[in-house]
Every structure is written in C-alpha cells, then in structure tokens.
C-alpha positions in Angstrom: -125.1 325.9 129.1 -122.9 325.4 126.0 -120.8 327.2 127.2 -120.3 325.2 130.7 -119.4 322.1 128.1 -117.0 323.5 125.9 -115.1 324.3 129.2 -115.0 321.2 130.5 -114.3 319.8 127.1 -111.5 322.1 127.3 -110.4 321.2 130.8 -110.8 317.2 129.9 -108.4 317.8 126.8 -105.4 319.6 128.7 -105.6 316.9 131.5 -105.4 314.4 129.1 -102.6 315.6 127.3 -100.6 317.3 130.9 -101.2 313.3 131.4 -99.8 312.0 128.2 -96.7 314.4 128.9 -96.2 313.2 132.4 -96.3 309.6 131.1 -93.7 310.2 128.5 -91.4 312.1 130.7 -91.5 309.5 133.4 -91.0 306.3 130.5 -87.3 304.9 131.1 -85.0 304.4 128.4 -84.3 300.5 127.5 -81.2 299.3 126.3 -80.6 295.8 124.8 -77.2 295.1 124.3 -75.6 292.5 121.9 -72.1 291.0 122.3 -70.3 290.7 125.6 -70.2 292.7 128.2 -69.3 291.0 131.9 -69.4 292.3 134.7 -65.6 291.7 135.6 -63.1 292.6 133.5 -59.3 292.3 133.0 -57.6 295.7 132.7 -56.8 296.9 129.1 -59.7 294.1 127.9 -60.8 294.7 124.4 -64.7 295.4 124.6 -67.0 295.8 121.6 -70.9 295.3 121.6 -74.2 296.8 119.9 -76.3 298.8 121.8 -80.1 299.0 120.7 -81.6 301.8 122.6 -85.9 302.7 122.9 -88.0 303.4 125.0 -86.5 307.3 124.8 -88.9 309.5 126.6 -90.9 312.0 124.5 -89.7 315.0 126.5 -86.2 314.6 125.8 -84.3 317.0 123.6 -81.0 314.6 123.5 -79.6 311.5 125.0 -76.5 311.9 126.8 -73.8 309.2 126.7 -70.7 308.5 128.4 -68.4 305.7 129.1 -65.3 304.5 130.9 -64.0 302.6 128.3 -61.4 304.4 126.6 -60.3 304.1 122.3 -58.6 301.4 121.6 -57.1 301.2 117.5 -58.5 303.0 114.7 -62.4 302.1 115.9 -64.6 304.7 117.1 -66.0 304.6 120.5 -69.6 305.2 119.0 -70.8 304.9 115.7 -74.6 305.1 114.9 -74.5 303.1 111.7 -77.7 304.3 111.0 -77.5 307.8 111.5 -74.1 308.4 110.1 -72.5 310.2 112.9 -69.5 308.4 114.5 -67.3 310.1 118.0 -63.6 309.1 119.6 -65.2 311.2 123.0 -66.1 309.5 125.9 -68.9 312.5 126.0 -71.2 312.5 123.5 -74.5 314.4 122.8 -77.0 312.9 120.5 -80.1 315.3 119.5 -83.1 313.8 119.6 -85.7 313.7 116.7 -89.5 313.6 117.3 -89.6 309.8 115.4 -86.8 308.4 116.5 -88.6 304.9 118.4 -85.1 303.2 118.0 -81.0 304.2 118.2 -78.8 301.5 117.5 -75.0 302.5 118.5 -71.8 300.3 117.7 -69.7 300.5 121.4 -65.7 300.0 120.8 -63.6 300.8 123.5 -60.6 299.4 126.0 -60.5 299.0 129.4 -58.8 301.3 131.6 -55.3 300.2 132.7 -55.1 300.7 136.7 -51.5 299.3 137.3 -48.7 302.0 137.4 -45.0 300.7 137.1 -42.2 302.6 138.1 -38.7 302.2 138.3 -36.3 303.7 140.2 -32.5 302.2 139.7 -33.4 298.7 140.7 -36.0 299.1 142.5 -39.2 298.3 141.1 -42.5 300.3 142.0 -45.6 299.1 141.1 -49.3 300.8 142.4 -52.3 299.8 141.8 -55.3 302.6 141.3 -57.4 302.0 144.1 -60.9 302.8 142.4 -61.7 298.8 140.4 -65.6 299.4 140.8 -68.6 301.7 139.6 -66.6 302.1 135.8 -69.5 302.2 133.5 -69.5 300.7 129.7 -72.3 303.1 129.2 -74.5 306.1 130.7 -77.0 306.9 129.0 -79.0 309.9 130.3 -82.3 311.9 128.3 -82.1 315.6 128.9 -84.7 318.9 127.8 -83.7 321.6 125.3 -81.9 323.5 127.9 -79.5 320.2 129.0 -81.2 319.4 132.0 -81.4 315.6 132.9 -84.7 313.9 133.2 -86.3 310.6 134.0 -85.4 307.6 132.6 -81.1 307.1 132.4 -79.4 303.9 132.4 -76.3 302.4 133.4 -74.4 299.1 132.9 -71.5 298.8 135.3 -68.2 296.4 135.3 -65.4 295.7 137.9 -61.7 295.7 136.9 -60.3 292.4 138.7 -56.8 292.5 138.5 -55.2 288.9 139.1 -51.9 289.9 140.6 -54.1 291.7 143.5 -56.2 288.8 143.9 -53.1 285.9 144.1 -51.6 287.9 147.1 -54.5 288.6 148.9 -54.8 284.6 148.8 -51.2 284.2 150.4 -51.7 287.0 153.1 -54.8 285.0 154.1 -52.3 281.7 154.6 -50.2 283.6 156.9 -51.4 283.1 160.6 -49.2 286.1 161.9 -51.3 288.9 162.2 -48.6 291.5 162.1 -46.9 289.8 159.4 -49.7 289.7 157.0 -50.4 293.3 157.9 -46.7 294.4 157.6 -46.4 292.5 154.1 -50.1 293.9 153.2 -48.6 297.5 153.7 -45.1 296.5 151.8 -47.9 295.7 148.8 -49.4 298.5 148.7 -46.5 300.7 148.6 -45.6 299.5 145.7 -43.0 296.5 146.7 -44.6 294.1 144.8 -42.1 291.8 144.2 -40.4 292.1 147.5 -44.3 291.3 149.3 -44.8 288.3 146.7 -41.2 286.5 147.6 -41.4 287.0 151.2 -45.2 285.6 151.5 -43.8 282.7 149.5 -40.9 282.1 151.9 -43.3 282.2 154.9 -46.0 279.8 153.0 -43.4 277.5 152.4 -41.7 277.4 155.8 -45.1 276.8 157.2 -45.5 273.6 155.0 -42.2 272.7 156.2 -42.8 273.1 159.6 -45.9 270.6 158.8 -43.9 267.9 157.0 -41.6 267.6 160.1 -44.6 267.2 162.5 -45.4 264.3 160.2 -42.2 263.3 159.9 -41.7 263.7 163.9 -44.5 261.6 164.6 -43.6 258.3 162.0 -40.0 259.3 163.7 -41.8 258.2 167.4 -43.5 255.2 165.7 -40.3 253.7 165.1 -39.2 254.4 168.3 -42.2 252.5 169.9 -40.2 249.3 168.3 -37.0 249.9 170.7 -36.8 247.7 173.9 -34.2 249.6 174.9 -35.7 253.3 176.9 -32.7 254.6 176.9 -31.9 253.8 173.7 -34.7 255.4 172.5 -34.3 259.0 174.4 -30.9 259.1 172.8 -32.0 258.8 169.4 -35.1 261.1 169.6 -33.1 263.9 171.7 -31.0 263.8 168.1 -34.2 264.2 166.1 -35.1 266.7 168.1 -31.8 268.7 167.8 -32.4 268.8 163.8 -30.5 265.8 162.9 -34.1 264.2 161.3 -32.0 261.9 158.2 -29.3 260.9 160.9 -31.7 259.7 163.5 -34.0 258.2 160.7 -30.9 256.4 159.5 -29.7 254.7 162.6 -33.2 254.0 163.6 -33.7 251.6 160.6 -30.0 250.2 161.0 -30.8 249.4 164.9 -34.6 247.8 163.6 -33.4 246.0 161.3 -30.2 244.5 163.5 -32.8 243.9 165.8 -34.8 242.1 163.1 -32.0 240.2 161.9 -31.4 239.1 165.1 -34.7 237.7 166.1 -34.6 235.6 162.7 -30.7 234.1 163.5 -32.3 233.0 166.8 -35.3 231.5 165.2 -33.1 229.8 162.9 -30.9 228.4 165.6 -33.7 227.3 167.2 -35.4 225.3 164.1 -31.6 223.9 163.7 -32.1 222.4 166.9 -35.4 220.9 166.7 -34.2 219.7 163.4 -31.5 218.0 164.3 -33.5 216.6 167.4 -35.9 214.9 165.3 -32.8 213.9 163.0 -31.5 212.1 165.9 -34.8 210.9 167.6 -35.7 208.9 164.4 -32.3 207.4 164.1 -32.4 206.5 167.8 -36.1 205.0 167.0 -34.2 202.6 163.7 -31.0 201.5 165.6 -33.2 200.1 168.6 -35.5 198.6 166.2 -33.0 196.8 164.4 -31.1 195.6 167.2 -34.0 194.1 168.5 -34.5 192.8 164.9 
C-alpha cells in the first residue's frame, strides 16, 4: 500500500514539474522600449532607444537578436551596460543565465538607405529599392542549447517612407490620362526621375491653365451678354475663341465703355433740355406776369 503512494507521489511530482516546464517554454518574451522608435521612418534616420527585455522563458539557452538598422558613428549597435558585452553585428547571440529576470540593451543604429543614384554622362539615374516594409528595429528570438528557436520571439517593425516617392505618386494621381500617368509612372521607375517630375509638372500646370480659360471664357460671354449688337458679339467671341483672349478682352471693355459713355452724353443732352425748358417756362411765367402788372 505504501508503495501504491509513493508512486503516485512520484507520478504527481513529474506532472507538476513536465507542467512547470511547459509553462516556462510557452511564456513570451516582453520588451519595453524607451526612446523613439515610429513606425515610419526617413531613410538614413538616426535611431537610438533602450530596450528592457523579461519575461525570457526558462527553457532558453540564448536570446537571438537581429536588426535592420545598420552602424551609424563610433556607437555600437548593442551594448548591454550591464553585462559588459557590447557588438557592431546585426547578429548577435546572447547566452542565457539561469537568474537573469531582466536584459537591458542600449539600440544604436541608422536606417537603411534605399535610394541608388547613378550617373551616366548627363543623365541622371536614380532607383528606388523596392522592399520599404517588414525592416525590423529588433528580433528578438529565445533558442535551446542546440540553437533551436522556441516560443516566445518578438518583433518591432518600421516602414521606410521616402518623400520623393510619395510627392509623385501625388502628381500622377492629378493626371486624368490614363496612359499618361502610366507611361510617366514607368519613366519613374526606371530611374528618370527628374525627367518624370518636370513633365508631370508641365501637364498639372497646363491642366490649371486650361481651367483658368474656362473661367476666363465664361466672364468673356458675360460681357458679351451687354452687346446689342449680335453680330457684333459673334465677331468678338469667334476672336476669343481663336486664342486672342487679351485682344478680345480689350475691345470688349473699349466697345462697353463707348457704349457707356454714350448712354450718359444722351442723358446729359436730355437733362440740358429739360433744363433749359424749365429755364424758359419760368421766364415765360415772369414776363406775362409783369406785363399784366
């Protein structure tokens, strides 16, 4: 009977600890980070934060840890203040003790330049790489004696934005022409950036042209709704319509304001006559008076 307990005394005990083991292998590591980190980035962008890592599972031998960010200056990509070990290597290994609860690593880097500039003669190349997403300021990865991975990695991500990219995807959306914005889309991407960027800006701004003359076409009309001459009228907007907007513009004010100036002479003519009317009425009205005086 003794015997039937101490076995399942003995049984309870490795369950408990096959348990404990499966707990601690399946914990994930935690990583606080201090000191900034966004999640878009310029290219070549100075990055440097503090990385305090627990949460390290028990079965793990050493943490892995890689990065994207490449060495910038005299700084170290890691340095564990702490532990005294410092590394330029995007790859590093880090053993693991049995009471280390807490790593705190010092993360120095630059980001990756994706913009290639070549020049040939004159001509001017310059490619963009086309991977700006998934680059990682860290991986950090657990692994067992033998360098397997296990349970419990994590990753903080950022996307390179790169603002030259962005400002001509912006003009290609202006352009209406389908095949234009794909031709100058292509001429981009080959690496004629300067040639894509001037002739996007030529078609942008003979669009807005072409929608200050509508404006200008339809004040130009208005002014013709003052003509009482039709014929008149056809002449001077067949010339608009030929291209000669500032001539027609010009004798369309001269003939409105003639026409003005006209219908004030003969208003004044005609108040000069009622004047002198009432000039003469009221001398007509004192001569008969006095002769009757």
């Amino acid at each position: 009977m003794r015997k039937g307990h101490e076995a399942c005394a003995l049984t309870l005990c490795l369950l408990c600890l096959f348990f404990s083991l499966l707990a601690g292998s399946a914990s994930a590591v935690e990583v606080h980070v201090e000191g900034d980190h966004p999640a878009e980035v310029k290219e070549k962008q100075v990055i440097s934060c503090v990385l305090t890592i627990s949460g390290i599972p028990s079965a793990a031998d050493y943490l892995y840890f890689d990065t994207d960010l490449e060495k910038y200056d005299d700084k170290p990509i890691y340095n564990f203040t702490e532990l005294n070990l410092q590394s330029n290597d995007s790859h590093f290994e880090l053993p693991v003790k049995d009471n280390m609860k807490k790593i705190v690593v010092q993360l120095n880097g630059q980001v990756p330049g994706i913009t290639e500039v070549q020049q040939y003669e004159k001509l001017t190349l310059v490619k963009y790489d086309s991977k700006r997403t998934g680059y990682a300021y860290y991986r950090i990865k657990p692994a067992d004696e033998k360098g397997n991975t296990i349970q419990g990695s994590d990753t903080s991500t950022f996307t390179i934005e790169v603002t030259d990219i962005n400002s001509f995807e912006k003009k290609a959306a202006q352009i209406e022409d389908p095949f234009l914005s794909v031709y100058l889309q292509d001429m981009f991407d080959r690496g004629l950036v300067t040639e894509a960027n001037k002739l996007a800006d030529y078609l942008i701004g003979k669009k807005t042209e072409s929608l200050a003359s509508e404006e200008e076409g339809q004040q130009f009309k208005e002014k013709l709704n003052g003509f009482s001459d039709p014929v008149l009228g056809m002449k001077l907007q067949t010339f608009f319509d030929l291209g000669l907007h500032n001539e027609s513009n010009v004798l369309a004010d001269y003939l409105l304001q003639k026409k003005a100036e006209e219908s004030s002479l003969k208003w004044k003519y005609a108040l000069g006559f009622l004047i002198a009317a009432l000039i003469g009425f009221v001398i007509g009205v004192k001569l008969k008076n006095s002769e009757e005086e």
